[in-house]
PDB file of N, CA, C and O in Angstrom:
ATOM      1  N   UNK A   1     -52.385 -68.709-114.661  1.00  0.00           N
ATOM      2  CA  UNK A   1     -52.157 -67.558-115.510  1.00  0.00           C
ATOM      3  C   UNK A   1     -50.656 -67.263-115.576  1.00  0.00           C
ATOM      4  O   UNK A   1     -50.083 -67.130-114.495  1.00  0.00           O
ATOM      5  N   UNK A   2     -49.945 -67.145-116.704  1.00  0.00           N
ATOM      6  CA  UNK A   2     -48.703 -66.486-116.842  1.00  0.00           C
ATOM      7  C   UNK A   2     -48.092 -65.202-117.023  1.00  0.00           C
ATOM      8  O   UNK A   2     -48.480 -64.489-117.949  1.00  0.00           O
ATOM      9  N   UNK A   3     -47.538 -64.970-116.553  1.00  0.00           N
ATOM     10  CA  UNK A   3     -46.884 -63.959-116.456  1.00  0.00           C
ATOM     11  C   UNK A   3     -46.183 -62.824-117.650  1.00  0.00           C
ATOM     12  O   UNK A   3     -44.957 -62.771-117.545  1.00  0.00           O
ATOM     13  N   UNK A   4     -46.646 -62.115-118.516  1.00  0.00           N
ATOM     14  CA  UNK A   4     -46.199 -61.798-120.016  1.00  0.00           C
ATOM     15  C   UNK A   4     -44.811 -60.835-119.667  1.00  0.00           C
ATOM     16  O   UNK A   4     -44.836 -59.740-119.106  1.00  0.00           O
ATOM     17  N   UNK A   5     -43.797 -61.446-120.084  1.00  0.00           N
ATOM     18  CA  UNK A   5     -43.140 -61.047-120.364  1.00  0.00           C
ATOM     19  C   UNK A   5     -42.294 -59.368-121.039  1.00  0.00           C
ATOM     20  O   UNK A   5     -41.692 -59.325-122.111  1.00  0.00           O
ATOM     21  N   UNK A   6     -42.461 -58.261-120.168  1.00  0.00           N
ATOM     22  CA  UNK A   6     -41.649 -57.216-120.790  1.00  0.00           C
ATOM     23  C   UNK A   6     -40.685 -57.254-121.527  1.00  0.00           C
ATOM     24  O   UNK A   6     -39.589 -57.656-121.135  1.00  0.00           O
ATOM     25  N   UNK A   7     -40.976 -56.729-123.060  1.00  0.00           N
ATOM     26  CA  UNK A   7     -39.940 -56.667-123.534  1.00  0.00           C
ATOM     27  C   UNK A   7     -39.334 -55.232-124.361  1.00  0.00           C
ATOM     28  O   UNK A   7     -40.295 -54.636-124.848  1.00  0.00           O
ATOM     29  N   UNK A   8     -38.279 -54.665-124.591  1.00  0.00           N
ATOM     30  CA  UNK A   8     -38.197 -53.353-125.090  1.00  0.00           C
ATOM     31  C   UNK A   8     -37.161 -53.354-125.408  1.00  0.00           C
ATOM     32  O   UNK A   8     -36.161 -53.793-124.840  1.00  0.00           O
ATOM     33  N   UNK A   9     -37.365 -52.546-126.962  1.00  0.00           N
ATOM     34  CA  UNK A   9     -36.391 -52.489-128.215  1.00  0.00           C
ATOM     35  C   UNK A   9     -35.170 -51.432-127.353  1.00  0.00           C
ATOM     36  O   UNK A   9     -35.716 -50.697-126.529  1.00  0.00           O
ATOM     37  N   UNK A  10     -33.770 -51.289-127.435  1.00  0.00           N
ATOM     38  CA  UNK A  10     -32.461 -50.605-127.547  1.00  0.00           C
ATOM     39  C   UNK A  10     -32.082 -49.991-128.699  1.00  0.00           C
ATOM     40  O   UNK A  10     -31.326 -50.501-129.526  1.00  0.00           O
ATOM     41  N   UNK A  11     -32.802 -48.432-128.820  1.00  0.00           N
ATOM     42  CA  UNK A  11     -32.375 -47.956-129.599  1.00  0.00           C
ATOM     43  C   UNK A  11     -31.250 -47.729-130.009  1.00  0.00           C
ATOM     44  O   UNK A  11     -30.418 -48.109-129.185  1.00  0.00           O
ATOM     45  N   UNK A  12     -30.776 -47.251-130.967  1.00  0.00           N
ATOM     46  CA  UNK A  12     -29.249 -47.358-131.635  1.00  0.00           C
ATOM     47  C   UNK A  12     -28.057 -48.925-131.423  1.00  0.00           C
ATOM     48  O   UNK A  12     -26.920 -49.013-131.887  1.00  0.00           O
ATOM     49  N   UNK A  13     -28.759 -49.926-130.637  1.00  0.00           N
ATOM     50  CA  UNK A  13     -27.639 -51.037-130.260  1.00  0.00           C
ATOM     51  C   UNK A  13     -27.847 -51.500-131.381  1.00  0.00           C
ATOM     52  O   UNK A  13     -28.943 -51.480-131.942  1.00  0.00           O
ATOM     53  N   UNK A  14     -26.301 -52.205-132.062  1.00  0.00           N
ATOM     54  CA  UNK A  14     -26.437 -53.226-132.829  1.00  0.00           C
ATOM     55  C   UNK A  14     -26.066 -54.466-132.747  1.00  0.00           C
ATOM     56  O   UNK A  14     -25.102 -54.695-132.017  1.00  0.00           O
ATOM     57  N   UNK A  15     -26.671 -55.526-133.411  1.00  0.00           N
ATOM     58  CA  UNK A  15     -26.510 -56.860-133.042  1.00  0.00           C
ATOM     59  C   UNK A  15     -24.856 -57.174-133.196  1.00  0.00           C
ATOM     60  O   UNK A  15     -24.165 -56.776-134.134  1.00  0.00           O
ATOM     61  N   UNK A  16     -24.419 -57.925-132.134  1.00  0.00           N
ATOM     62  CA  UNK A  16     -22.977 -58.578-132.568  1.00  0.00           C
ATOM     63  C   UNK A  16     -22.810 -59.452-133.420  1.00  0.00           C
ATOM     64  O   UNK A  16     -21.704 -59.834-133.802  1.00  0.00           O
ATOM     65  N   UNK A  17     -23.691 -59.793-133.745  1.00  0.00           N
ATOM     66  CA  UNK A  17     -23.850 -61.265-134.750  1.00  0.00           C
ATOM     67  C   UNK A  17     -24.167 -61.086-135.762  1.00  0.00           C
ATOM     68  O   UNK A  17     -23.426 -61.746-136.491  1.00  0.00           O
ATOM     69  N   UNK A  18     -25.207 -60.304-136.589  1.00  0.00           N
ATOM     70  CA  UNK A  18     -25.635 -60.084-137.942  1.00  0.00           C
ATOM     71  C   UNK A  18     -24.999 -58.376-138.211  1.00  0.00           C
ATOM     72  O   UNK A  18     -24.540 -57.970-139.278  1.00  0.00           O
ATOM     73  N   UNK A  19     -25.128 -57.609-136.983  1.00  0.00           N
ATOM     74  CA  UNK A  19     -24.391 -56.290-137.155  1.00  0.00           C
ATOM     75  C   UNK A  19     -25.467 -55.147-137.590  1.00  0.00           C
ATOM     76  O   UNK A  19     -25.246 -53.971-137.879  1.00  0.00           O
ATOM     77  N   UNK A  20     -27.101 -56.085-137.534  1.00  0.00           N
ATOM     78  CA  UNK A  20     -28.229 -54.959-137.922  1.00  0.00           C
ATOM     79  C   UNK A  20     -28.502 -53.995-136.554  1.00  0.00           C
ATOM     80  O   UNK A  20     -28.313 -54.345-135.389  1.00  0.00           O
ATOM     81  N   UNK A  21     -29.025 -52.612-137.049  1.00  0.00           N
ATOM     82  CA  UNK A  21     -29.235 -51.925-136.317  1.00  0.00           C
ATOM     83  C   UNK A  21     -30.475 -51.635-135.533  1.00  0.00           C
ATOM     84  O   UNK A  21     -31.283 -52.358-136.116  1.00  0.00           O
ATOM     85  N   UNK A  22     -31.018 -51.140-134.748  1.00  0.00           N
ATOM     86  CA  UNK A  22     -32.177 -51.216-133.817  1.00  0.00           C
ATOM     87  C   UNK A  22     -33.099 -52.381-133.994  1.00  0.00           C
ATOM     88  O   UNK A  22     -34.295 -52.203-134.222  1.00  0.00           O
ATOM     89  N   UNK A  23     -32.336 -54.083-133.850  1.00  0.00           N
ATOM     90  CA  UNK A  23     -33.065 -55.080-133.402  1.00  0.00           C
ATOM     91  C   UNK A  23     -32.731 -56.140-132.495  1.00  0.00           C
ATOM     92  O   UNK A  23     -33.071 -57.323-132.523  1.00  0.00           O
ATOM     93  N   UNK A  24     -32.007 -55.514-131.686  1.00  0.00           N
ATOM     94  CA  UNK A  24     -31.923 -55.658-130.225  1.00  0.00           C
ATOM     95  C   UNK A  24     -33.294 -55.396-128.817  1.00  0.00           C
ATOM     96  O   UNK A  24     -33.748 -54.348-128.357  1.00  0.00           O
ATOM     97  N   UNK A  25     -33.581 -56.730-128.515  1.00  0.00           N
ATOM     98  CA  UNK A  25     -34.719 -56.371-126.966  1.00  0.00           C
ATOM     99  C   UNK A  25     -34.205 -56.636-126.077  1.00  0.00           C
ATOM    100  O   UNK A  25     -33.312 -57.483-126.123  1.00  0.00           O
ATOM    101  N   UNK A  26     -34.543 -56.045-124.955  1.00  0.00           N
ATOM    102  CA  UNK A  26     -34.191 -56.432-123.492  1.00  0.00           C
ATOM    103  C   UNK A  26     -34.971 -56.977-123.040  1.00  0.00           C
ATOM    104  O   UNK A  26     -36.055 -57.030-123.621  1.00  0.00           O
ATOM    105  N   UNK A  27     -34.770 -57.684-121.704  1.00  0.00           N
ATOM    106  CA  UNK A  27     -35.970 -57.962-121.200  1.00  0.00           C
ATOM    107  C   UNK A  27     -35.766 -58.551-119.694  1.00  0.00           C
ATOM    108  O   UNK A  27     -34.840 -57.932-119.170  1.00  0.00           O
ATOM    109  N   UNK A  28     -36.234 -59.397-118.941  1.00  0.00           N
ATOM    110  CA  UNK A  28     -35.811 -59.855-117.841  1.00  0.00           C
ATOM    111  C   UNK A  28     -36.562 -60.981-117.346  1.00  0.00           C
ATOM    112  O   UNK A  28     -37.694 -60.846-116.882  1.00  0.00           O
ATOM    113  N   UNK A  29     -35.903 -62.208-117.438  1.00  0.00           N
ATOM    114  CA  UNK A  29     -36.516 -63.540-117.037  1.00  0.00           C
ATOM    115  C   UNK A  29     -35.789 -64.027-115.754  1.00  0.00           C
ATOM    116  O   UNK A  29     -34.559 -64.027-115.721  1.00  0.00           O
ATOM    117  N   UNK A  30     -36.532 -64.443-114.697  1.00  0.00           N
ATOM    118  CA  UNK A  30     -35.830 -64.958-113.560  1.00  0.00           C
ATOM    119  C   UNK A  30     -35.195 -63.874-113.149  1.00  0.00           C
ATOM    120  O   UNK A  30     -34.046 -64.220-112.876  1.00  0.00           O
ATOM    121  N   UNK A  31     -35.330 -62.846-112.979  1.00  0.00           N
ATOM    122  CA  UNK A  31     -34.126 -61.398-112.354  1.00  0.00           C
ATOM    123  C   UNK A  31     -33.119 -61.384-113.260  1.00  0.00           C
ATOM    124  O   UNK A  31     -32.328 -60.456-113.089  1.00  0.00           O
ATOM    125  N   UNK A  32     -32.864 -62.180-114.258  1.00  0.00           N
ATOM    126  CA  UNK A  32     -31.445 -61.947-114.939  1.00  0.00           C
ATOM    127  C   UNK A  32     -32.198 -61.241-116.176  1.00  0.00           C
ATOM    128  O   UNK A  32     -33.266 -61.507-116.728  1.00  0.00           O
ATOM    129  N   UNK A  33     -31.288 -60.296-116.388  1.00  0.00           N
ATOM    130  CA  UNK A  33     -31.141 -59.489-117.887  1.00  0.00           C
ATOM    131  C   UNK A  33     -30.709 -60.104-118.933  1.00  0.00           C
ATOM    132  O   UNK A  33     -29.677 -60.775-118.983  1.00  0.00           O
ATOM    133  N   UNK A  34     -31.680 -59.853-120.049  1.00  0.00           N
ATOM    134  CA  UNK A  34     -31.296 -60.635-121.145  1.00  0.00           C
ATOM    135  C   UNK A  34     -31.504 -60.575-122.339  1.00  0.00           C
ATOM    136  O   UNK A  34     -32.672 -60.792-122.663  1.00  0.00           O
ATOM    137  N   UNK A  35     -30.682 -60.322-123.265  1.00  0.00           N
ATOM    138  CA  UNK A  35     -31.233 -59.327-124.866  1.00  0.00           C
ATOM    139  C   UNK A  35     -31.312 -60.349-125.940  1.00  0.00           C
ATOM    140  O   UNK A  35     -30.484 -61.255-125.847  1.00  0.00           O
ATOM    141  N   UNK A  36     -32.068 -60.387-126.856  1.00  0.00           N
ATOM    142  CA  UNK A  36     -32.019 -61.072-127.866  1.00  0.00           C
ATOM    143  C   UNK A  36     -31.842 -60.317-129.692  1.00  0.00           C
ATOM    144  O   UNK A  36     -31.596 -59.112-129.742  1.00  0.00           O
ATOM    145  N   UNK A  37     -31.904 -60.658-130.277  1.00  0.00           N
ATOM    146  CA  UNK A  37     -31.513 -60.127-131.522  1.00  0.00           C
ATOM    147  C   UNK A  37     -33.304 -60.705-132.184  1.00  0.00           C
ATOM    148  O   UNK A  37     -33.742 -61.821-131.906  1.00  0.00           O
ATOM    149  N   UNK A  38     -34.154 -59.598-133.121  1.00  0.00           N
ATOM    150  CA  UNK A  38     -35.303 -60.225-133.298  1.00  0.00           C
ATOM    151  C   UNK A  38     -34.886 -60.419-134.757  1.00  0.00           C
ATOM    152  O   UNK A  38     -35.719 -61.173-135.258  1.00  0.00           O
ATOM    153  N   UNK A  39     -34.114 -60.127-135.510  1.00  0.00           N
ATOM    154  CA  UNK A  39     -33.229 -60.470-136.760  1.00  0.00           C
ATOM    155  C   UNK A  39     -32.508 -61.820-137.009  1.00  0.00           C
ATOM    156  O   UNK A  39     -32.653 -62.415-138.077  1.00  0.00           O
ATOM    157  N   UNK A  40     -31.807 -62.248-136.106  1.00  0.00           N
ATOM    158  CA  UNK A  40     -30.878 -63.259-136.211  1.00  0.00           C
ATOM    159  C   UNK A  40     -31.216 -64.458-135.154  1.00  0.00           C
ATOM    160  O   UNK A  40     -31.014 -65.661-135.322  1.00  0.00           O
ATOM    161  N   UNK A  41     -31.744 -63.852-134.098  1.00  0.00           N
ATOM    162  CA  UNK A  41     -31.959 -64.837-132.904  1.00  0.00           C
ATOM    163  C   UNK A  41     -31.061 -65.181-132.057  1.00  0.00           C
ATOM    164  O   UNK A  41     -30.999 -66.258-131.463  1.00  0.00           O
ATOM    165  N   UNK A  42     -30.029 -63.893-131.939  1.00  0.00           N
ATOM    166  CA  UNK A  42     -28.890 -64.382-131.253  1.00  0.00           C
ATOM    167  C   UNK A  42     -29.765 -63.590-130.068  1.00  0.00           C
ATOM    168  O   UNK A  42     -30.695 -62.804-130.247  1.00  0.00           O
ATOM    169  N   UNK A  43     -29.069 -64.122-128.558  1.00  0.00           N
ATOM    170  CA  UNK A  43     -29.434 -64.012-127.272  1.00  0.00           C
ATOM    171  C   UNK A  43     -28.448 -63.916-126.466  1.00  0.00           C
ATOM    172  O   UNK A  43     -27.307 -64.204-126.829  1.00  0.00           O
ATOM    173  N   UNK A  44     -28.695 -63.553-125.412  1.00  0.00           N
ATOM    174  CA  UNK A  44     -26.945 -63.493-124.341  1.00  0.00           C
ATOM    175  C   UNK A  44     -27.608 -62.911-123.000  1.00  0.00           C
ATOM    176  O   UNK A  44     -28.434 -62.022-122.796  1.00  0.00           O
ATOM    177  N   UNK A  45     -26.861 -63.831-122.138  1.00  0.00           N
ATOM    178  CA  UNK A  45     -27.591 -63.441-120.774  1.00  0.00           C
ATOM    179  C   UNK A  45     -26.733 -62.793-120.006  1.00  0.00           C
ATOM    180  O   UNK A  45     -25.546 -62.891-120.317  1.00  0.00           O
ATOM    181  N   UNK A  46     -27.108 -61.960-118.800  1.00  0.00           N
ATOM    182  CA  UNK A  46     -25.840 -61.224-117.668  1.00  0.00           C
ATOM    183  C   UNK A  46     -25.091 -62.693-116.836  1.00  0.00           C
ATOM    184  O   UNK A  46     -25.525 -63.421-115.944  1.00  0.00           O
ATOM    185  N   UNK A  47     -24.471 -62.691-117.206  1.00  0.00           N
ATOM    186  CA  UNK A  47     -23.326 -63.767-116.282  1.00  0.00           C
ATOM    187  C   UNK A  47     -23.561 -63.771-115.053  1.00  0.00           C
ATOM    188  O   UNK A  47     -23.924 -62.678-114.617  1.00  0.00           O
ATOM    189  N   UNK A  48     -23.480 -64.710-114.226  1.00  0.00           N
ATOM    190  CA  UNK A  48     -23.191 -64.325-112.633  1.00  0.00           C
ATOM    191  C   UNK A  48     -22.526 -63.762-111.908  1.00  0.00           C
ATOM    192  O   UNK A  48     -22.868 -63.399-110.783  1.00  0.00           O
ATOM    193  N   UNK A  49     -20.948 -63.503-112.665  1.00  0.00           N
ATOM    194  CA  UNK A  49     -20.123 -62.582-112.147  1.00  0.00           C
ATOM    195  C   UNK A  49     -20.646 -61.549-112.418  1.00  0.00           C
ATOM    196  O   UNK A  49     -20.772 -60.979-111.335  1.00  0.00           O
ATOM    197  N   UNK A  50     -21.298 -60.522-113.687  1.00  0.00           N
ATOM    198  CA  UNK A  50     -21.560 -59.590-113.762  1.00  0.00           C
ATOM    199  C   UNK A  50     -22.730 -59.113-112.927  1.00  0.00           C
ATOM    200  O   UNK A  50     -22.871 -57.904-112.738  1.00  0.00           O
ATOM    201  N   UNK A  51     -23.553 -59.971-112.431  1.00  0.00           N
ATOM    202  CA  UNK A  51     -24.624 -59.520-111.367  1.00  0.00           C
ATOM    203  C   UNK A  51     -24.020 -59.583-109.997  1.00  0.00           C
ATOM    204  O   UNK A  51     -24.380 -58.831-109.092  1.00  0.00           O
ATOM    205  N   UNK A  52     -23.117 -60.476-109.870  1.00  0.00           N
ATOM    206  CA  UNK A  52     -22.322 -60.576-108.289  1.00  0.00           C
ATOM    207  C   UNK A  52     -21.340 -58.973-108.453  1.00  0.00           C
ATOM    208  O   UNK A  52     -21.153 -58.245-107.478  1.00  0.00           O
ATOM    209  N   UNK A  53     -20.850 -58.678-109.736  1.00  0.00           N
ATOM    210  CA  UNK A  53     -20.081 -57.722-109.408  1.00  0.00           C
ATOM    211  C   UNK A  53     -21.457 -56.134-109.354  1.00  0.00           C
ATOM    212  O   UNK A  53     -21.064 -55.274-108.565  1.00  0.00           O
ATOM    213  N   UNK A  54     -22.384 -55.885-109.821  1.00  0.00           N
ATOM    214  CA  UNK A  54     -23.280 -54.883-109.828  1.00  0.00           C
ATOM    215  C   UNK A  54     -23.798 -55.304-108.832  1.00  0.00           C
ATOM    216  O   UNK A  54     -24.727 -54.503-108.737  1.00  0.00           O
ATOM    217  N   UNK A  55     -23.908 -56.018-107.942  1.00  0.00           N
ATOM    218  CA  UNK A  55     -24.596 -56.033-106.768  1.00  0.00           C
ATOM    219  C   UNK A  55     -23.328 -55.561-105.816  1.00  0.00           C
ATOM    220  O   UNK A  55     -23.648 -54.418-105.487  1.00  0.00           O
ATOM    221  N   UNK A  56     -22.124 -55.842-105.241  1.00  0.00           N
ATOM    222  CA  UNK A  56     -21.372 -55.683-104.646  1.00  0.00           C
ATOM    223  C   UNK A  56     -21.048 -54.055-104.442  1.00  0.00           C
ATOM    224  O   UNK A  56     -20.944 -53.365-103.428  1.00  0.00           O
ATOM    225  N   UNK A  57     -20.924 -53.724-106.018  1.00  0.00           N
ATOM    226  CA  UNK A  57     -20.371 -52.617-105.699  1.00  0.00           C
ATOM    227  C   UNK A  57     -21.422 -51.076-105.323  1.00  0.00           C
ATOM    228  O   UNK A  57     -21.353 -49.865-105.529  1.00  0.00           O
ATOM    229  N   UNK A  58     -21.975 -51.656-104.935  1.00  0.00           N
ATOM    230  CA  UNK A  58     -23.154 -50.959-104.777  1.00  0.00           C
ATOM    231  C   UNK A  58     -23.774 -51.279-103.309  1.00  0.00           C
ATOM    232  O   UNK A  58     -24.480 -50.367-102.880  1.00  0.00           O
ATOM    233  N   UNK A  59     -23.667 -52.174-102.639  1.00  0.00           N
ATOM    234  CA  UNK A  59     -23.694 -52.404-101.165  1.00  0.00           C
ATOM    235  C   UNK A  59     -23.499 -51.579 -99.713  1.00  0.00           C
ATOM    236  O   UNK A  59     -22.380 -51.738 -99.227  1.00  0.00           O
ATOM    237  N   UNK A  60     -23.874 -51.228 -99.399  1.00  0.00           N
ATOM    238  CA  UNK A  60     -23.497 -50.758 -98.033  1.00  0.00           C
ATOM    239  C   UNK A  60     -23.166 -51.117 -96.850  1.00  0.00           C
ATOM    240  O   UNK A  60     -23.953 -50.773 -95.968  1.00  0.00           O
ATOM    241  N   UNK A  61     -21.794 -51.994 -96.384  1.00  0.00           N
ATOM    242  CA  UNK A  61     -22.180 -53.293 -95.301  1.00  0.00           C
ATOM    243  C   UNK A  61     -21.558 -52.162 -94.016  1.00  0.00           C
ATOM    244  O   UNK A  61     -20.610 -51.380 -94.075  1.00  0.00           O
ATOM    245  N   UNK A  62     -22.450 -52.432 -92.964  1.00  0.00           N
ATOM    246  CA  UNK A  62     -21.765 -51.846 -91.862  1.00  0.00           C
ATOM    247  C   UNK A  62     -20.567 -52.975 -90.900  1.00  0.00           C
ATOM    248  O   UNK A  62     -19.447 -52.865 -90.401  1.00  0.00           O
ATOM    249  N   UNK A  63     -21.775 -54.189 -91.064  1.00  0.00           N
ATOM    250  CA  UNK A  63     -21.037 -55.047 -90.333  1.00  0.00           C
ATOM    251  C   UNK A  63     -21.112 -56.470 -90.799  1.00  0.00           C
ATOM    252  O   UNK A  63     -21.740 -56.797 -91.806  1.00  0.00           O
ATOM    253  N   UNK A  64     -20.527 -57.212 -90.124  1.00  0.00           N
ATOM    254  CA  UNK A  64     -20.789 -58.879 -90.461  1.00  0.00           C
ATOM    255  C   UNK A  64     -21.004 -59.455 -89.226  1.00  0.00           C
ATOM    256  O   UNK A  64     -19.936 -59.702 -88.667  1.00  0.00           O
ATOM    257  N   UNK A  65     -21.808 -59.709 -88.702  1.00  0.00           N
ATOM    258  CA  UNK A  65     -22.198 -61.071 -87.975  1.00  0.00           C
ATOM    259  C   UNK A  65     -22.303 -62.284 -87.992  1.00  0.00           C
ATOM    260  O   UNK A  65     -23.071 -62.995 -88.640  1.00  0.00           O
ATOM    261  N   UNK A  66     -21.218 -62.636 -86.991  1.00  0.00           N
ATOM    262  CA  UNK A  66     -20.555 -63.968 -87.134  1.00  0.00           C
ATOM    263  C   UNK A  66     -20.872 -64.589 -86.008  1.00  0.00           C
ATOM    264  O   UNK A  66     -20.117 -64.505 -85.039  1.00  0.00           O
ATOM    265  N   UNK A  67     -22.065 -65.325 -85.953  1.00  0.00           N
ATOM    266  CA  UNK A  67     -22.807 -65.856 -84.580  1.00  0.00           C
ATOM    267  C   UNK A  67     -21.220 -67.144 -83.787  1.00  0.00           C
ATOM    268  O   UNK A  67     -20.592 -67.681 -84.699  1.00  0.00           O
ATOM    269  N   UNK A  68     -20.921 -67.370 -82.923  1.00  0.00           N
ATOM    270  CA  UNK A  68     -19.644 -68.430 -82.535  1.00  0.00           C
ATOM    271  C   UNK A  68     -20.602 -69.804 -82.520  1.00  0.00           C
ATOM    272  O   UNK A  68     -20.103 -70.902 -82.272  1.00  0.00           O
TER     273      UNK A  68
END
């Protein structure tokens, strides 16, 4: 059985590519965020830096353990 996919429209975003208005989805495959255009078919995923940097800054480290 597979898994269906959430997906949900961004009101007011507009596409970068065709420039239409409310046909932008979000959605999330593999943990990464990822919007598509249902107009044009343009798509764009969160980068790895941008998830390495929203994970970081948001962390709480007390310590590091560094076994010798």
């Amino acid at each position: 059985m597979t898994k269906k996919t959430k997906k949900r429209f961004v009101a007011g975003a507009t596409c970068p590519q065709c420039k239409s208005l409310d046909t932008i989805m979000l959605f999330f495959e593999n943990n990464v965020e990822k919007i598509e255009c249902v107009k044009c078919d343009y798509h764009e995923s969160q980068t790895d830096k941008q998830v390495t940097k929203a994970t970081r800054s948001s962390e709480n480290v007390i310590g590091v353990f560094k076994p010798d």
